[in-house]
DSSP file (Angstrom, degrees, kcal/mol; ACC not computed):
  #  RESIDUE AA STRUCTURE BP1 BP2  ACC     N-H-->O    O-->H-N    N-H-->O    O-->H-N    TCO  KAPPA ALPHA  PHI   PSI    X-CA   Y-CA   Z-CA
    1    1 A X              0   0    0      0, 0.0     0, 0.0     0, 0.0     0, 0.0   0.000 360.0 360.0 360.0 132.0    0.0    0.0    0.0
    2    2 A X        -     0   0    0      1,-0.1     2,-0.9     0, 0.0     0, 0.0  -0.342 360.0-109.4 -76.5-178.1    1.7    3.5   -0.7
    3    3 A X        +     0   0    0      2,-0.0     2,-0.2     0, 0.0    -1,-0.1  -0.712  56.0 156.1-109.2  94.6    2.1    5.5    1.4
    4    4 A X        -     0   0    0     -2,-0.9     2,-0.4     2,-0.0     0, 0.0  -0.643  45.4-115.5-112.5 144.2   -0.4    8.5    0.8
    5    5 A X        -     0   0    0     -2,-0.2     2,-0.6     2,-0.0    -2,-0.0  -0.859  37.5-164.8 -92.1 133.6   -2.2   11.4    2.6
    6    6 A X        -     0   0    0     -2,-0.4     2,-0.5     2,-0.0    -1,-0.0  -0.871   9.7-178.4-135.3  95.3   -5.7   10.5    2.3
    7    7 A X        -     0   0    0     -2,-0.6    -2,-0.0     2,-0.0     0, 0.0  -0.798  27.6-122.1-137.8 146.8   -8.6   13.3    3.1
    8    8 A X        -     0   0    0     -2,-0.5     2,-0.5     1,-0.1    -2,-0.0   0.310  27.5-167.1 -47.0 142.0  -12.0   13.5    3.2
    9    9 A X        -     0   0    0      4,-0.0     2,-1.0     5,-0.0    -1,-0.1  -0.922  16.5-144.5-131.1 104.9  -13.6   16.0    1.0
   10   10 A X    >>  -     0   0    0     -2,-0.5     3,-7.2     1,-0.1     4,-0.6  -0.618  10.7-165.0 -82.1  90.8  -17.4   17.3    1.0
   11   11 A X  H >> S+     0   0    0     -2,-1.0     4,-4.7     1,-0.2     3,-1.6   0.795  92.2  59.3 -19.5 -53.1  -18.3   17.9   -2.7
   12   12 A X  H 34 S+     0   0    0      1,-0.3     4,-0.4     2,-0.2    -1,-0.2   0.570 107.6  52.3 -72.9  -5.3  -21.4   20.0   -1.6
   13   13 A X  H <4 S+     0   0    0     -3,-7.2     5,-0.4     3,-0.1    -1,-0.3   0.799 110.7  45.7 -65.7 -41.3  -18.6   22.3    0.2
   14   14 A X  H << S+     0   0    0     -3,-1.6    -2,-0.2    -4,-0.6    -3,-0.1   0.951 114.7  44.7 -79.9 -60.2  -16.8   22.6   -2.6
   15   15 A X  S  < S+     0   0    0     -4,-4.7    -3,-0.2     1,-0.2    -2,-0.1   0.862 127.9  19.3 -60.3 -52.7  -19.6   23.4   -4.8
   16   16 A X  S    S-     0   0    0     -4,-0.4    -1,-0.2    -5,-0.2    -2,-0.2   0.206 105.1-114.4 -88.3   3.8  -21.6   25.9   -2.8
   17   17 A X        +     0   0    0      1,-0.0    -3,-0.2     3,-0.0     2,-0.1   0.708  67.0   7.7  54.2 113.2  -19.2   27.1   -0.4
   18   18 A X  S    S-     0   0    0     -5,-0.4    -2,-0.1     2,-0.0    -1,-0.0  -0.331 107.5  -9.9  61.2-161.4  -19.3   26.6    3.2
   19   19 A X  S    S-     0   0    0     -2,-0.1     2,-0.2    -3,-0.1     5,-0.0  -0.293  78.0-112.4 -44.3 133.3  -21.7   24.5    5.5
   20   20 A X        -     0   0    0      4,-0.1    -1,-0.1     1,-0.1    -7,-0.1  -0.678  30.7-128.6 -87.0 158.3  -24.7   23.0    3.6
   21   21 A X     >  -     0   0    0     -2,-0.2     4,-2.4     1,-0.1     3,-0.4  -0.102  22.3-101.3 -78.8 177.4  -27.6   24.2    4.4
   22   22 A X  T  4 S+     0   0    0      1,-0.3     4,-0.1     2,-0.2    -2,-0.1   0.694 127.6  52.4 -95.4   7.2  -30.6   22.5    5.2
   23   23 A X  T  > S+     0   0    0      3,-0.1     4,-2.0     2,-0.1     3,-0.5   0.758 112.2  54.3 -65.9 -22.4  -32.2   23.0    1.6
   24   24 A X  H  > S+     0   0    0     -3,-0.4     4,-1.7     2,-0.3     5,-0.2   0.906 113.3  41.9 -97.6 -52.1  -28.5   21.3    0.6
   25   25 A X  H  < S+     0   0    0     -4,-2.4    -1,-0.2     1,-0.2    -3,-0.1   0.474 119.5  41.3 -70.1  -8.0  -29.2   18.5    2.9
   26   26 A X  H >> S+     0   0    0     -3,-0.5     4,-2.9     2,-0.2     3,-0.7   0.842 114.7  50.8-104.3 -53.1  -32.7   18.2    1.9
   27   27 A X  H 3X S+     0   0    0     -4,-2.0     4,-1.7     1,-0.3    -2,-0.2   0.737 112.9  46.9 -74.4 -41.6  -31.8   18.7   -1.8
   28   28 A X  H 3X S+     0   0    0     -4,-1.7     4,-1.1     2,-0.2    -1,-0.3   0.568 109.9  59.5 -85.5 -34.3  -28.8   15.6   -1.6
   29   29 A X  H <> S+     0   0    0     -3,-0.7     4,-1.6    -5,-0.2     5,-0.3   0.858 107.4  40.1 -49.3 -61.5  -31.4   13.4    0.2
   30   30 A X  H  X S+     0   0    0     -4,-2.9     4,-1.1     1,-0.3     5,-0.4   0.825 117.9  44.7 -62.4 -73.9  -33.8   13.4   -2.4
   31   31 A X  H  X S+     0   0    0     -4,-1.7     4,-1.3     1,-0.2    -1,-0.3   0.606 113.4  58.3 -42.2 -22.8  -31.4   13.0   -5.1
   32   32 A X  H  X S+     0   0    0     -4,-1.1     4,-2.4    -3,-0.2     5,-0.2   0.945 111.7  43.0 -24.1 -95.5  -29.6   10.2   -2.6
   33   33 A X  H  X S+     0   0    0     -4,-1.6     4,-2.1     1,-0.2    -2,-0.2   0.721 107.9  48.6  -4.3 -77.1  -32.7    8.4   -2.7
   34   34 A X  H  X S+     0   0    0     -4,-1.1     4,-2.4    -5,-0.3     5,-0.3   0.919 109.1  63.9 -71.4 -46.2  -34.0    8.4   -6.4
   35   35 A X  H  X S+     0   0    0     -4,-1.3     4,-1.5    -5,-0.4    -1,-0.2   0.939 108.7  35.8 -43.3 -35.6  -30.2    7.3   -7.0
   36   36 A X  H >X S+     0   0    0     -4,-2.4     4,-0.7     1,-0.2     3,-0.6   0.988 112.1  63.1 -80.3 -54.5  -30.7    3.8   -4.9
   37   37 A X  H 3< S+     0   0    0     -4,-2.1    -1,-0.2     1,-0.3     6,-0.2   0.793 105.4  38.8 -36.2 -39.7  -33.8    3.6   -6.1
   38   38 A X  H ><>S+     0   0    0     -4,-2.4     5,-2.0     1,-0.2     3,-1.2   0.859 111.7  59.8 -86.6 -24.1  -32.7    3.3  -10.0
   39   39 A X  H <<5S+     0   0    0     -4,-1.5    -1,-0.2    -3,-0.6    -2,-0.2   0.393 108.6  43.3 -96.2  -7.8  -29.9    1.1   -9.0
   40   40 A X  T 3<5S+     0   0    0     -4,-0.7    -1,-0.2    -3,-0.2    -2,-0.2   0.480 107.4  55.0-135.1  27.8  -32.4   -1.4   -7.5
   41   41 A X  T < 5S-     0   0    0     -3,-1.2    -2,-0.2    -5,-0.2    -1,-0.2  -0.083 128.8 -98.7-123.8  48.9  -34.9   -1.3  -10.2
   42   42 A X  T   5S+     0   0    0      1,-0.2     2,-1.1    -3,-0.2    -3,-0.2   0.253  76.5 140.8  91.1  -8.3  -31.8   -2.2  -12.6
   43   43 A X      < +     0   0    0     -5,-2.0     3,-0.3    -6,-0.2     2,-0.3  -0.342  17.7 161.4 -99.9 143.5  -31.1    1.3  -13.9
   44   44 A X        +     0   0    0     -2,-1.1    -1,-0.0     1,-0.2    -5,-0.0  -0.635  45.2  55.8-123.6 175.0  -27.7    2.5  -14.4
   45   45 A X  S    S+     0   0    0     -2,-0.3    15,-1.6     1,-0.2    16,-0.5   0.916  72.8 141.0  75.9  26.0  -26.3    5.1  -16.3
   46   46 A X  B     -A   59   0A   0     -3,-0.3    13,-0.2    13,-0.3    -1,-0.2  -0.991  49.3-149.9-128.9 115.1  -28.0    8.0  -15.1
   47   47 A X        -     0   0    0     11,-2.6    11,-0.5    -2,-0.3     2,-0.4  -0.248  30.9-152.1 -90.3 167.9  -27.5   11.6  -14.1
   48   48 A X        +     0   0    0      9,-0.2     2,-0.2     2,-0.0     9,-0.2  -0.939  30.4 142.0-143.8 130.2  -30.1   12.3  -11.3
   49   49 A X  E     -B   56   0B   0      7,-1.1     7,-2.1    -2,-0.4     2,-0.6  -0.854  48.3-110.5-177.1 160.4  -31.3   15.7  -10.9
   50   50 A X  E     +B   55   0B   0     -2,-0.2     2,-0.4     5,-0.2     3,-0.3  -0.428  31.3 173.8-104.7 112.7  -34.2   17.8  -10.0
   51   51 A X  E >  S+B   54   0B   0      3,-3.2     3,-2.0    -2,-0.6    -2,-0.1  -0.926  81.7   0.2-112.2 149.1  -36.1   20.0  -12.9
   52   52 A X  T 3  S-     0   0    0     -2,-0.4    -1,-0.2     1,-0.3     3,-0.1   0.677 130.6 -63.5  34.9  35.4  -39.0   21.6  -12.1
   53   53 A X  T 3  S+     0   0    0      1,-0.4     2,-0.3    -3,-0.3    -1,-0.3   0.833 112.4 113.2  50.0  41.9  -38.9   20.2   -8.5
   54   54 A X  E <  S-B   51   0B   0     -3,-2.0    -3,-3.2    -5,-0.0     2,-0.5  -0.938  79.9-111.6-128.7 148.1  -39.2   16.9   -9.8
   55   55 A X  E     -B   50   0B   0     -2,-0.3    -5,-0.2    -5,-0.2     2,-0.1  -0.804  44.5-175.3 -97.6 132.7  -36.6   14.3   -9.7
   56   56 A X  E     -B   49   0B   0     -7,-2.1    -7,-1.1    -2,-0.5     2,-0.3  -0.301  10.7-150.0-119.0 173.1  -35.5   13.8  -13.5
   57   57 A X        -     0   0    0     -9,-0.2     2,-0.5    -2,-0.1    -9,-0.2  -0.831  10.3-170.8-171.0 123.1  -33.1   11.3  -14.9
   58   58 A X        -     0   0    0    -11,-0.5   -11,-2.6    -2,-0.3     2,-0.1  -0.863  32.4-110.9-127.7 139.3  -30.7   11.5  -18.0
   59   59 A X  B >>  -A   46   0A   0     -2,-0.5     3,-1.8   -13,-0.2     4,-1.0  -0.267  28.3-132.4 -58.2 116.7  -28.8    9.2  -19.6
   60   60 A X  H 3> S+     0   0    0    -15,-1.6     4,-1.4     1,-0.3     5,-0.3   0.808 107.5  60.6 -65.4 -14.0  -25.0    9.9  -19.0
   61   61 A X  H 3> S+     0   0    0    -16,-0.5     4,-1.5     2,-0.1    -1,-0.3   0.991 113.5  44.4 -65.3 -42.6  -24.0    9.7  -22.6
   62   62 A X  H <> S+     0   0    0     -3,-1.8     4,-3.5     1,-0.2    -2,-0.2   0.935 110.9  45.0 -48.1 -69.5  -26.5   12.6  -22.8
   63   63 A X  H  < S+     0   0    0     -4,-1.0    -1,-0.2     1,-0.2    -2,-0.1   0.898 113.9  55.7 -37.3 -52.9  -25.7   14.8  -19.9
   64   64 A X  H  < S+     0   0    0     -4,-1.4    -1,-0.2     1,-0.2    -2,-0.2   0.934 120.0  31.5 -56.3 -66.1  -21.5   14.4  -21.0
   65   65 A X  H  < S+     0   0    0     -4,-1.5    -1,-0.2    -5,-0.3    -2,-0.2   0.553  88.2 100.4 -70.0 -25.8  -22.3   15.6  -24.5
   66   66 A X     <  -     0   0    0     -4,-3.5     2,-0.4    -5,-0.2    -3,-0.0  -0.350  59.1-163.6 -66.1 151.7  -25.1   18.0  -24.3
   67   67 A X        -     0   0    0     -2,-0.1     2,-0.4     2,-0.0    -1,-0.1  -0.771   6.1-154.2-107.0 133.3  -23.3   21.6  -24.5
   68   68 A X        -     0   0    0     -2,-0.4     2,-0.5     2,-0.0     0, 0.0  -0.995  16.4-126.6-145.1 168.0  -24.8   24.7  -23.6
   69   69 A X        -     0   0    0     -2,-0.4     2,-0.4     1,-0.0    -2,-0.0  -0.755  31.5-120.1-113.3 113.4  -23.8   28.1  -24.9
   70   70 A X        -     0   0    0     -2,-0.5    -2,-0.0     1,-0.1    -1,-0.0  -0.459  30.8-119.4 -57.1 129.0  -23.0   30.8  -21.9
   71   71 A X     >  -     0   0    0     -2,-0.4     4,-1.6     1,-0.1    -1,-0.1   0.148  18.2-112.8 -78.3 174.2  -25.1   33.6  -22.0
   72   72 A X  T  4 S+     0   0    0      1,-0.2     4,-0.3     2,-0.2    -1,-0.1   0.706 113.9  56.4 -85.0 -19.8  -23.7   37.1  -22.5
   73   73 A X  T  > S+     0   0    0      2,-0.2     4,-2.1     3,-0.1    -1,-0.2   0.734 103.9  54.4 -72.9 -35.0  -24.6   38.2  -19.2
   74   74 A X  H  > S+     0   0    0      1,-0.2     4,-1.0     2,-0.2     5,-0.2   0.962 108.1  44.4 -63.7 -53.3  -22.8   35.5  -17.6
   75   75 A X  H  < S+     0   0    0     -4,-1.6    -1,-0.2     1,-0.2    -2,-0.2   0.422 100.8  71.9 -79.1  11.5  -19.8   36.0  -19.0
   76   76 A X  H >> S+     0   0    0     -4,-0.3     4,-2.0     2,-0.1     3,-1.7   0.818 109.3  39.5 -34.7 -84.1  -20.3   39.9  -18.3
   77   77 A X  H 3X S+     0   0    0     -4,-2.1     4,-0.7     1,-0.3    -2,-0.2   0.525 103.1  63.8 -99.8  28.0  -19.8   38.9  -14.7
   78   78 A X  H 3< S+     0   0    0     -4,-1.0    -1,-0.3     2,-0.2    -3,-0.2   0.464 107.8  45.5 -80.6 -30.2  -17.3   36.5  -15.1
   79   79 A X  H <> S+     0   0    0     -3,-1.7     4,-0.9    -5,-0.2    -2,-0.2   0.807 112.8  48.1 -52.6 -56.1  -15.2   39.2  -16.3
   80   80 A X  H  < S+     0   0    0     -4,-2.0    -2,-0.2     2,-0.2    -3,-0.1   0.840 114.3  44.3 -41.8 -61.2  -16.0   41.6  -13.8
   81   81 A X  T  < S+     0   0    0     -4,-0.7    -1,-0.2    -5,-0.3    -3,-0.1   0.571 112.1  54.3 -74.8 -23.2  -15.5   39.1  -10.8
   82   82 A X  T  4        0   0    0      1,-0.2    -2,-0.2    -4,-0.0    -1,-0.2   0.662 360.0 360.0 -93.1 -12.7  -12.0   37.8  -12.4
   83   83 A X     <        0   0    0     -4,-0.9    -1,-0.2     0, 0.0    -2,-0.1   0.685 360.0 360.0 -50.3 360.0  -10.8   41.5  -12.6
């Protein structure tokens, strides 16, 4: 076994910055869930995620490939905020 520094990392830290909230904890439950759920009624390959407060579910070759174009606004304050 090497010999490695090994430490724990909380994505939902990462992603939203700071402590989750309890919408974060509520939001990572449900999506928790529906994941075990597809994986024991045999489906695999599946992005999990909530659209219209519903839990949705796309096929990962889809999710990988789809593209989306950044608006002009974003990248307005993507400029702004990397100054």
């Amino acid at each position: 076994m090497p010999n490695v520094d090994t430490r724990v990392c909380v994505l939902g830290h990462i992603q939203r910055g700071g402590s989750p909230s309890c919408m974060d904890r509520l939001i990572a439950s449900r999506m928790g869930y529906s994941a075990v759920e597809c994986l024991m009624e045999g489906r695999y390959n599946v992005m999990v995620g909530i659209v219209n407060n519903k839990m949705h579910f796309t096929p990962l070759e889809k999710a990988v490939k789809a593209k989306q174009k950044i608006s002009d606004d974003w990248l307005k304050i993507v400029k702004i905020l990397a100054s």
